[in-house]
Backbone bond lengths (Angstrom), bond angles and torsions (degrees), N, CA, C in turn:
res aa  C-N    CA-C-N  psi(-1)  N-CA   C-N-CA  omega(-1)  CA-C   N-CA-C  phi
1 X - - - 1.476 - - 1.528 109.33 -
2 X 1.319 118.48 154.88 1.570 123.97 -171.67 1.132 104.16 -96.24
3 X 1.663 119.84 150.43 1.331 136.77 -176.87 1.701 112.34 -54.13
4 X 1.637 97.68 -35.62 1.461 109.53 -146.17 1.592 89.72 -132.84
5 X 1.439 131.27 117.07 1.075 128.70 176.86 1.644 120.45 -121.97
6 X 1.358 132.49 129.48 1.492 105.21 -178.51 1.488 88.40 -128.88
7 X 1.732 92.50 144.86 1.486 111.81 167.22 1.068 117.88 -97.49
8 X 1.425 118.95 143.55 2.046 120.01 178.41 1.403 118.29 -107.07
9 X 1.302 120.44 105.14 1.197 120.18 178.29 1.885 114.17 152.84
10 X 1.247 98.66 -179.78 1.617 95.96 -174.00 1.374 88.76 -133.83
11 X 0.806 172.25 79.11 1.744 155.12 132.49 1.243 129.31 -122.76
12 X 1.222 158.84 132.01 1.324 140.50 -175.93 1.153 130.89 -17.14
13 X 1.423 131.38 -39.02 1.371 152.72 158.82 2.015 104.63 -39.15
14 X 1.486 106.63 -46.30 1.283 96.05 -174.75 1.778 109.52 -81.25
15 X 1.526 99.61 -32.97 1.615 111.64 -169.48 1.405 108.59 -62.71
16 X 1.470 125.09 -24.84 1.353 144.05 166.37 1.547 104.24 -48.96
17 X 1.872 103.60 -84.77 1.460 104.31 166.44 1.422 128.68 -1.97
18 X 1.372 99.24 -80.96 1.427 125.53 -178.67 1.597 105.81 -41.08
19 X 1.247 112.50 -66.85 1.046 120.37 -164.81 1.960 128.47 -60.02
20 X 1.411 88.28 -35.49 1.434 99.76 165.64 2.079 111.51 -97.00
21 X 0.914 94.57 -8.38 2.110 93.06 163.95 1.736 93.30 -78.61
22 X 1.104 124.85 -34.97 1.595 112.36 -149.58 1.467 96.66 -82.20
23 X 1.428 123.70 -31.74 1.616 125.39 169.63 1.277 118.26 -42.63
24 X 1.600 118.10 -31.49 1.457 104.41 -165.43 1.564 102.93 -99.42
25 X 1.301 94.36 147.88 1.811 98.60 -177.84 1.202 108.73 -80.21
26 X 1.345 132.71 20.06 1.816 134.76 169.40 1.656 85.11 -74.25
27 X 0.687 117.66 -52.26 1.875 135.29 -151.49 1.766 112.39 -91.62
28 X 1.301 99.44 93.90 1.581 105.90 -178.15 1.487 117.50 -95.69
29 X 1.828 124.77 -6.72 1.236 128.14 162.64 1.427 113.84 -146.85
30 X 1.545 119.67 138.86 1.455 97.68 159.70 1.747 99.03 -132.52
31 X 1.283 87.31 161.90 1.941 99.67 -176.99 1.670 92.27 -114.14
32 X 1.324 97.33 160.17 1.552 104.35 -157.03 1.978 88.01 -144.91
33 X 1.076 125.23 89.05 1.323 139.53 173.20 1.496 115.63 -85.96
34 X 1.344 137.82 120.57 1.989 107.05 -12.59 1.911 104.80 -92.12
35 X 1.482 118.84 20.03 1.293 128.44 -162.99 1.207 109.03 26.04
36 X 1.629 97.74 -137.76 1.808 103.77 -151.99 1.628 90.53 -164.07
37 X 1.721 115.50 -179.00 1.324 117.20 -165.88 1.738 96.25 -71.10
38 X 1.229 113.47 -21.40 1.997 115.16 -164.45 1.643 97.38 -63.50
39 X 1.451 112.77 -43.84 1.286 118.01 -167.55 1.451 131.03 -106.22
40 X 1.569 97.31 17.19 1.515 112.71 167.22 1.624 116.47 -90.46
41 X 1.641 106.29 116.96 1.487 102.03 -168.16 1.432 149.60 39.62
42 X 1.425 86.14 49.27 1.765 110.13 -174.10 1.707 92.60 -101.42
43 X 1.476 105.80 92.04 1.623 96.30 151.91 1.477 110.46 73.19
44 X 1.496 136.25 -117.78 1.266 147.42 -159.41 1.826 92.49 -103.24
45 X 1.362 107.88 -22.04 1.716 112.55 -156.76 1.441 101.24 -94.62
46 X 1.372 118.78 131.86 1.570 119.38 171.39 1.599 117.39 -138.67
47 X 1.040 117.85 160.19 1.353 103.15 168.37 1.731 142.19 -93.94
48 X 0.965 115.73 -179.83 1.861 100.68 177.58 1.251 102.92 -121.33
49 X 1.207 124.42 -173.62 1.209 136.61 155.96 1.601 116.18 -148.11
50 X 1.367 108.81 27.27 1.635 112.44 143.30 1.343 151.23 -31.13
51 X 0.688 102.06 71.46 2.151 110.77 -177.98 1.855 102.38 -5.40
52 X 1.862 111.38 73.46 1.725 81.05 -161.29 1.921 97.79 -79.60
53 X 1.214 128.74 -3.04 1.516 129.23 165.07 1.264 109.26 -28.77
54 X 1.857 102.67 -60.41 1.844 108.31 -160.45 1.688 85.38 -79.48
55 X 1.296 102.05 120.36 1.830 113.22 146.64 1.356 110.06 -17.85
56 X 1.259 91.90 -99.48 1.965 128.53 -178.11 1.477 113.91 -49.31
57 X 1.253 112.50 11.47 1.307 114.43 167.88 1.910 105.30 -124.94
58 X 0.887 114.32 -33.18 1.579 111.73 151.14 1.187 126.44 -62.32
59 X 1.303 119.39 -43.60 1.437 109.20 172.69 1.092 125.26 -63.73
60 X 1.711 122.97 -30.94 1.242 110.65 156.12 1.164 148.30 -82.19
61 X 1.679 98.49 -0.57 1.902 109.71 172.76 1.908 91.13 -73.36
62 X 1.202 112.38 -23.63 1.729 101.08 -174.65 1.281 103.95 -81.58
63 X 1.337 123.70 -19.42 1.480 114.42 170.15 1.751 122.87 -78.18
64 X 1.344 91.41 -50.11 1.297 92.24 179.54 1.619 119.66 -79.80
65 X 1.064 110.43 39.62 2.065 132.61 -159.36 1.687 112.13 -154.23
66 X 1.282 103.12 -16.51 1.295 113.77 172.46 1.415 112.63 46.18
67 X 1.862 97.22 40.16 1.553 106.89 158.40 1.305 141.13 -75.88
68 X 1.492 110.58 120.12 1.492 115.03 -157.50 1.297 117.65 -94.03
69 X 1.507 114.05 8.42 1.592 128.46 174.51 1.498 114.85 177.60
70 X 1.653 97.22 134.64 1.553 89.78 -170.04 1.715 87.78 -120.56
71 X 1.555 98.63 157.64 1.894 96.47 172.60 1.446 86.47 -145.47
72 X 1.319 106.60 135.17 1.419 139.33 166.12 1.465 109.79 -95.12
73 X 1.314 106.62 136.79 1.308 142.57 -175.35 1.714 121.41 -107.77
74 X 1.867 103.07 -55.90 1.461 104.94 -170.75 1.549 97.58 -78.04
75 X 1.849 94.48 142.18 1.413 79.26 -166.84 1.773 89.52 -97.87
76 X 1.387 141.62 5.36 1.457 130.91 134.46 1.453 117.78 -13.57
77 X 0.975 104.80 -45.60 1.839 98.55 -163.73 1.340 103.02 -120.31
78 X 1.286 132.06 1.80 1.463 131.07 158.71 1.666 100.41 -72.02
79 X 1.307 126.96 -68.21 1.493 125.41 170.03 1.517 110.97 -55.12
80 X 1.075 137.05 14.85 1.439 135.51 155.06 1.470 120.98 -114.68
81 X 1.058 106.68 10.00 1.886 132.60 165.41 1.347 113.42 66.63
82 X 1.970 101.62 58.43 1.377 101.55 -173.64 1.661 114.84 -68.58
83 X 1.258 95.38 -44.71 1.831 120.27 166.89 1.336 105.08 -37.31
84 X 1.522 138.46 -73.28 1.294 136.00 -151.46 1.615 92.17 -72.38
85 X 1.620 126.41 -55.12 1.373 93.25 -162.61 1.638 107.76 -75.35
86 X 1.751 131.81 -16.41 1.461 96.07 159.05 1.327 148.39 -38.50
87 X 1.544 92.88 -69.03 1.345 104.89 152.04 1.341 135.15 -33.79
88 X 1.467 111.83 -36.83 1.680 103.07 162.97 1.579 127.75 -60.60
89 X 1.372 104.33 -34.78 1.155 116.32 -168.32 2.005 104.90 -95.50
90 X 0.990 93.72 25.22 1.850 100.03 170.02 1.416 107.47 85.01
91 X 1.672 130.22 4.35 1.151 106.41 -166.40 1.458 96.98 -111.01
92 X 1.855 108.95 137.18 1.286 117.32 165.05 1.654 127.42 -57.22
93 X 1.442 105.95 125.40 1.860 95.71 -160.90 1.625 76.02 -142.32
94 X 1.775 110.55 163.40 1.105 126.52 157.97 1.511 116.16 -133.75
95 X 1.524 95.04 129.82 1.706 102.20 -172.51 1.291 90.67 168.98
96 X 1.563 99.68 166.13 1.616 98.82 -166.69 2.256 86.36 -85.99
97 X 1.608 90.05 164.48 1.779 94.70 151.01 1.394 114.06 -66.29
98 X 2.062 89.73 174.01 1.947 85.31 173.83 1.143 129.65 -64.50
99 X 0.989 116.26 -25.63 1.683 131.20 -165.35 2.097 103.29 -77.13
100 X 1.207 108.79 -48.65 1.272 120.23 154.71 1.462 121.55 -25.85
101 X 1.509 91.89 -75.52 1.379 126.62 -160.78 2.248 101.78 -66.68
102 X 1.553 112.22 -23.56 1.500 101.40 175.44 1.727 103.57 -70.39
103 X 0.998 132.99 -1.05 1.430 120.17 170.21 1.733 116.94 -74.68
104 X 1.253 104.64 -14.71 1.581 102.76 163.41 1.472 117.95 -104.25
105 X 1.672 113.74 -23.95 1.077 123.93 -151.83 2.127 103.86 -93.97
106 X 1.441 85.60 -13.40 1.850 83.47 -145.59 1.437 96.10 -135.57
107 X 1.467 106.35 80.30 2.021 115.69 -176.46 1.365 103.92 -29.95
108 X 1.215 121.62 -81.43 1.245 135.00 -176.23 1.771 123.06 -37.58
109 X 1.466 110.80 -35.81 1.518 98.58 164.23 1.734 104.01 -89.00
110 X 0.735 137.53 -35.31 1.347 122.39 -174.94 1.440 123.84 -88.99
111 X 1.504 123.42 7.85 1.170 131.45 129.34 1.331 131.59 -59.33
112 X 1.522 103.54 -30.24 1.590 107.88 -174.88 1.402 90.58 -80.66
113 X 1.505 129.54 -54.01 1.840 129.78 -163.84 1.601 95.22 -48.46
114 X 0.881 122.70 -46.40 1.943 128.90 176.67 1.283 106.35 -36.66
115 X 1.781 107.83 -68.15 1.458 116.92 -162.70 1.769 87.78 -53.80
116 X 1.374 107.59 -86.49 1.593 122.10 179.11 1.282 126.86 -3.66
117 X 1.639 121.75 -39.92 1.481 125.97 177.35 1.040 92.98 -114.76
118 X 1.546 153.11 59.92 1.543 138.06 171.32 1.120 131.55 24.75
119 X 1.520 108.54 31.59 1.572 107.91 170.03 1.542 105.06 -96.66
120 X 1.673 90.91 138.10 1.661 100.49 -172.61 1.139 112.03 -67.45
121 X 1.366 124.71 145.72 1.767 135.10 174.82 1.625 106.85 -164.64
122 X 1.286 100.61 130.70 1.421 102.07 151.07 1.512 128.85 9.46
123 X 1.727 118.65 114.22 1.829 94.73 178.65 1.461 98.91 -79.77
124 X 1.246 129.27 139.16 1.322 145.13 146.26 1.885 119.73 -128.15
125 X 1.579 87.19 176.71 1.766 87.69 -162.79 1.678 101.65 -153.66
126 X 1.357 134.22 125.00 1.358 132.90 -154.17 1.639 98.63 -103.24
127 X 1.565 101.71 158.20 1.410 96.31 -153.79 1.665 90.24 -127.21
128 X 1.067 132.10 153.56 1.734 139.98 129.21 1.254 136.33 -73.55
129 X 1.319 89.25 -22.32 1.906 101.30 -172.00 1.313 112.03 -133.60
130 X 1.213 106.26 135.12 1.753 119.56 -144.81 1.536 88.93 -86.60
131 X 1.475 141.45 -2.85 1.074 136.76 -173.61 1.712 108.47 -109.74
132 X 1.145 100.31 -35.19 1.644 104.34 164.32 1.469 115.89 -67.82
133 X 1.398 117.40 -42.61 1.683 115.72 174.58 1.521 106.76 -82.51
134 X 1.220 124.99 7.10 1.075 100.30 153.32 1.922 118.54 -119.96
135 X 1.110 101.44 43.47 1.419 123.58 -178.77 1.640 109.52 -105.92
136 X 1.292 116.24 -24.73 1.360 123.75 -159.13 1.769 105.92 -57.13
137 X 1.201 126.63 169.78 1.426 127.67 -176.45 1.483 118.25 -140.23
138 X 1.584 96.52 15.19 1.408 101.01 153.44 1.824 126.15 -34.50
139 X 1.801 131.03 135.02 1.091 107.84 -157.99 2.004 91.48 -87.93
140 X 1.186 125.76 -10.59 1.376 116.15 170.09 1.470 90.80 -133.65
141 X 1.577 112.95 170.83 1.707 127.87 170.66 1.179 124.53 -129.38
142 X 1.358 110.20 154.99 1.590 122.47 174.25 1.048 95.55 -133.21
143 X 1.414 119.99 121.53 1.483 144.17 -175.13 2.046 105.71 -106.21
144 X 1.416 95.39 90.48 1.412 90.80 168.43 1.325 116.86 -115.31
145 X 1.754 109.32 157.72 1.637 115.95 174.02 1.523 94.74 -74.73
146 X 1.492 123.52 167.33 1.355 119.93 130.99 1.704 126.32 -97.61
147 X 1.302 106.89 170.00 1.479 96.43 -175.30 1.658 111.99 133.22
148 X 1.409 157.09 127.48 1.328 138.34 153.25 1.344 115.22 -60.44
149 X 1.157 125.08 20.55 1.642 113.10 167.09 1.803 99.94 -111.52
150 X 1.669 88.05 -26.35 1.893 72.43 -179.32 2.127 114.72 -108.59
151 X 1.205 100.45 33.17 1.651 119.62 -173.05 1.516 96.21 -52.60
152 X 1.086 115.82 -37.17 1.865 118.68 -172.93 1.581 113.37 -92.43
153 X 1.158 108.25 -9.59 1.452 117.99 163.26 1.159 133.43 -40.53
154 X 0.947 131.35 39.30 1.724 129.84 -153.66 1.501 111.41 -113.33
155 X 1.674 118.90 137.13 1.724 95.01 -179.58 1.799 88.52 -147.12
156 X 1.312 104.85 95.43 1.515 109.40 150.21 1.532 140.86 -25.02
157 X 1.443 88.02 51.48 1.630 87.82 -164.78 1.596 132.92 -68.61
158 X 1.437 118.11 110.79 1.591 121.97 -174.13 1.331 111.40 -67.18
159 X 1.013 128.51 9.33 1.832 107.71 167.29 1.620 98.26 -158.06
160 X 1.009 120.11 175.12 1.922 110.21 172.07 1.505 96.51 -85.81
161 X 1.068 135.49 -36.22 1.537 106.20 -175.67 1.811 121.08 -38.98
162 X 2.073 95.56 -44.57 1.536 96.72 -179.48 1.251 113.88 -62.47
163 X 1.663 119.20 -43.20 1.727 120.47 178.15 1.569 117.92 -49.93
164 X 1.475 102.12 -13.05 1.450 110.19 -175.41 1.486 104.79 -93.15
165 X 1.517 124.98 -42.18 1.462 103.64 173.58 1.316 121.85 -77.12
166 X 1.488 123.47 -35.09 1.320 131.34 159.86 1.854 110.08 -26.89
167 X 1.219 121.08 -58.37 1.196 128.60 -178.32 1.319 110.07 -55.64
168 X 1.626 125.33 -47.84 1.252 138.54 -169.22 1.812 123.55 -74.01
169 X 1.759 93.18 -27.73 1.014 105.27 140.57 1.734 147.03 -44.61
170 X 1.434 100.02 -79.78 1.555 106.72 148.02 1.214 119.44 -43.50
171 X 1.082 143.41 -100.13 1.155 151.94 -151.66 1.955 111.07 -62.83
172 X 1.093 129.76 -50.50 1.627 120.89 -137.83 1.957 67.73 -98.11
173 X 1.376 119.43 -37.76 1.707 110.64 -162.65 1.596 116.42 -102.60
174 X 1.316 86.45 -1.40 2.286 106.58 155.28 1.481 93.81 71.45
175 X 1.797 127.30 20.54 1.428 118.63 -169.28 1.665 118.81 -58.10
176 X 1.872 112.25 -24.97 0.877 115.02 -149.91 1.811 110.39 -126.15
177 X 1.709 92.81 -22.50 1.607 117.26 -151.81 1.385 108.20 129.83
178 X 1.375 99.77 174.87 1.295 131.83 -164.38 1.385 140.73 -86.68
179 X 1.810 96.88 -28.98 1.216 124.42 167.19 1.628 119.69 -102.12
180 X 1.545 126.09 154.84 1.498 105.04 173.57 1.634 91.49 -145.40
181 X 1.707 109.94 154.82 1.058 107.22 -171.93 1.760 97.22 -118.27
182 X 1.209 98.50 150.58 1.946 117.54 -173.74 1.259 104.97 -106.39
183 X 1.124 129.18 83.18 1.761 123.00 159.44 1.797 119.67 -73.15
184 X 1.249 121.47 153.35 1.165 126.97 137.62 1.424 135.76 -49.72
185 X 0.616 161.00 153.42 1.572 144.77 -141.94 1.655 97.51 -159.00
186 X 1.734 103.31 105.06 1.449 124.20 174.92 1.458 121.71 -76.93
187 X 0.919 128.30 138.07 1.234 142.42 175.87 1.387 118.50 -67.28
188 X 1.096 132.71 150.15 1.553 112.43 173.80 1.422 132.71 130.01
189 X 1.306 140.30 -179.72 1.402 142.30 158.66 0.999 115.91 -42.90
190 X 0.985 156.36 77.34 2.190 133.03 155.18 1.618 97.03 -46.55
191 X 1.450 101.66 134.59 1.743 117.81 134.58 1.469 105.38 -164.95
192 X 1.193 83.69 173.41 1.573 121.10 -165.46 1.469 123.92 -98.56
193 X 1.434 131.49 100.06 1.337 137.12 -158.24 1.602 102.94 -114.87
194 X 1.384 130.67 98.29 1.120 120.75 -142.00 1.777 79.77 -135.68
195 X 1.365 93.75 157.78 1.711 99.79 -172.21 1.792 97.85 -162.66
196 X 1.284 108.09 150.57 1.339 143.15 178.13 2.153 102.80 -100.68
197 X 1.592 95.70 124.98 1.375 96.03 -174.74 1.345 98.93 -167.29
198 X 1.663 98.37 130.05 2.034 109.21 169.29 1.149 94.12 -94.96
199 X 1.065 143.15 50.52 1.699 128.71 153.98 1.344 112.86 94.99
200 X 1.519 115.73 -27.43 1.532 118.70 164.37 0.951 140.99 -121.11
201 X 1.975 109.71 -32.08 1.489 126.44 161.60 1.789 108.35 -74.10
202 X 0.951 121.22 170.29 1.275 114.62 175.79 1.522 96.73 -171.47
203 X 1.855 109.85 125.96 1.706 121.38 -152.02 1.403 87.06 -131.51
204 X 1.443 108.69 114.89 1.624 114.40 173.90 1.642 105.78 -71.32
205 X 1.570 121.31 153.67 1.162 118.51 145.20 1.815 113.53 -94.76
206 X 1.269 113.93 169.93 1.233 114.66 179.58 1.468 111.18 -65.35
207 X 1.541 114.39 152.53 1.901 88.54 -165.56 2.067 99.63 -87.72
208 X 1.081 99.95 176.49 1.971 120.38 -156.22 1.748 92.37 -137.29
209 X 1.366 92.30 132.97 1.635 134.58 161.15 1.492 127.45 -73.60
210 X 1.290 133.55 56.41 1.490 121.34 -173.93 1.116 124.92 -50.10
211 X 1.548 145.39 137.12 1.409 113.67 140.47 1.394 117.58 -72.53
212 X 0.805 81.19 118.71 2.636 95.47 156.78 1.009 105.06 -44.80
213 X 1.445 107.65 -81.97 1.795 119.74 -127.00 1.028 107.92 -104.51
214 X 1.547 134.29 140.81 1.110 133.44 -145.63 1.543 90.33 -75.47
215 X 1.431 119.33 -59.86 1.928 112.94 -159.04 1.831 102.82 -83.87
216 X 1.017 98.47 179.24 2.101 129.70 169.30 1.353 89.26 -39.71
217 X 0.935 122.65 139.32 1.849 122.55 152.35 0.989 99.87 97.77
218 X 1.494 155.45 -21.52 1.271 148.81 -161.81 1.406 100.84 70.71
219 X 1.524 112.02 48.35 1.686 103.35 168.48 1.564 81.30 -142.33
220 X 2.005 86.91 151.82 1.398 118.73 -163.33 1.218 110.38 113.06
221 X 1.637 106.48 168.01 1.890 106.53 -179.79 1.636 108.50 -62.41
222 X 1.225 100.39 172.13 1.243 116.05 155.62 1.325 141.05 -42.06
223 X 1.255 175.53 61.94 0.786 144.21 -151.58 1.952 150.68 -79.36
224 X 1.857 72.05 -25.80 1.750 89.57 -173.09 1.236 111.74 113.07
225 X 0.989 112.57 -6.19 2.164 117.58 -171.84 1.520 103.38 114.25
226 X 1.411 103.93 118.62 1.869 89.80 -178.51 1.881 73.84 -126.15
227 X 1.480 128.28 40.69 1.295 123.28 113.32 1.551 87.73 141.63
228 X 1.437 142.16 -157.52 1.386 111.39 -143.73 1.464 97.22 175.58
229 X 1.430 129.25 131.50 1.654 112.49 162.56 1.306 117.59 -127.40
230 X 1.384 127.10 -177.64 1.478 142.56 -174.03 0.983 117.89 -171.39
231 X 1.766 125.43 142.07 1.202 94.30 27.28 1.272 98.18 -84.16
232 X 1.669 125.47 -161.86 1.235 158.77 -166.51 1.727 120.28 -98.52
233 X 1.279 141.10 86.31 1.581 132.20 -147.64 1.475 84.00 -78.39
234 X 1.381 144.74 -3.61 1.520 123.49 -151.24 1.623 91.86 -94.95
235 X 1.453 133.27 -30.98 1.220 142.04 -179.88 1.817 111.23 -127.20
């Protein structure tokens, strides 16, 4: 493990990171770019204020910081190939590449990798034209943007009129991108089976419960996780 570790990102996901790197005594600092109030001057944990957007300006706060491992979190800048150009430039980082990294980032290809290897998912079908996606005859919808800026985008829509403004949204007013993806809309449990892996080992975490929806009942938008526990009694 490296002396000097920096994490990229601001969200619980990174403050986590941080927080369990700073336990181990391999690890005598970590920088937390651009963090959050959890990870400002906690102990071993501090924050940066590194441009982590510009590449070439991170790579050299890791040089001139004598950072011996960086792990990325936002997955914004994992699909913008924060990983490959570290890594080009000699610095040890963990995160997938871009090309990797569109299976979280990019509905539409990683719906297709599903169809492609017979893993079951949802039928859906990606649209250009805000009049064709809203033609679909799915008997319920999931109205997603594509894109890692619009990954949390999601709107459970109860009738097609809503799948229709949802769409019109995205698409005719460019809020999100260009493309939008139409799922069928499953019934059921959500969780989250999330795992740590160099390409050969592969370390489950215990699986996690999000909440979605903003109100009681699972009604309201989406949110993205307005925060989450485990383990999980349903499995």
């Amino acid at each position: 493990m490296a002396d000097r570790v920096l994490v990229i990102g601001s969200g619980g996901r990174e403050h986590a990171l941080a927080w369990k790197l700073a336990q181990s005594p391999h690890v005598k600092q970590v920088f937390v770019a651009p963090g959050n109030a959890g990870t400002a001057d906690n102990g071993k944990i501090s924050n940066s204020a590194v441009l982590v957007s510009n590449h070439t300006i991170v790579t050299q706060f890791c040089k001139d910081h004598n950072i011996g491992l960086v792990l990325v979190g936002q997955e914004a800048l994992l699909a913008a190939g924060i990983v490959d150009d570290l890594r080009a430039a000699g610095v040890r980082c963990f995160g997938p590449s871009a090309k990797a990294a569109q299976l979280a980032s990019n509905t539409s290809f990683a719906k297709a990798f599903l169809d492609r290897h017979g893993i079951p998912t949802a039928r859906w079908k990606a649209f250009t034209n805000p009049q064709e996606a809203c033609s679909t005859d799915f008997p319920a919808r999931v109205v997603r943007a594509r894109g890692p800026a619009a990954r949390k985008e999601v709107t459970i829509a109860a009738s097609k009129e809503e799948a229709c403004r949802a769409v019109q949204e995205i698409m005719q007013d460019r809020m999100f991108g260009e493309v939008v993806v139409i799922e069928e809309l499953l019934q059921g449990e959500e969780l989250s089976c999330l795992c740590f892996t160099d390409g050969v080992t592969v370390a489950s975490m215990p699986p996690a419960q999000a909440h979605k929806r903003l109100l009681d009942g699972d009604q309201g938008p989406n949110t993205g996780g307005m925060g989450a526990y485990c383990p999980v009694p349903q499995v």
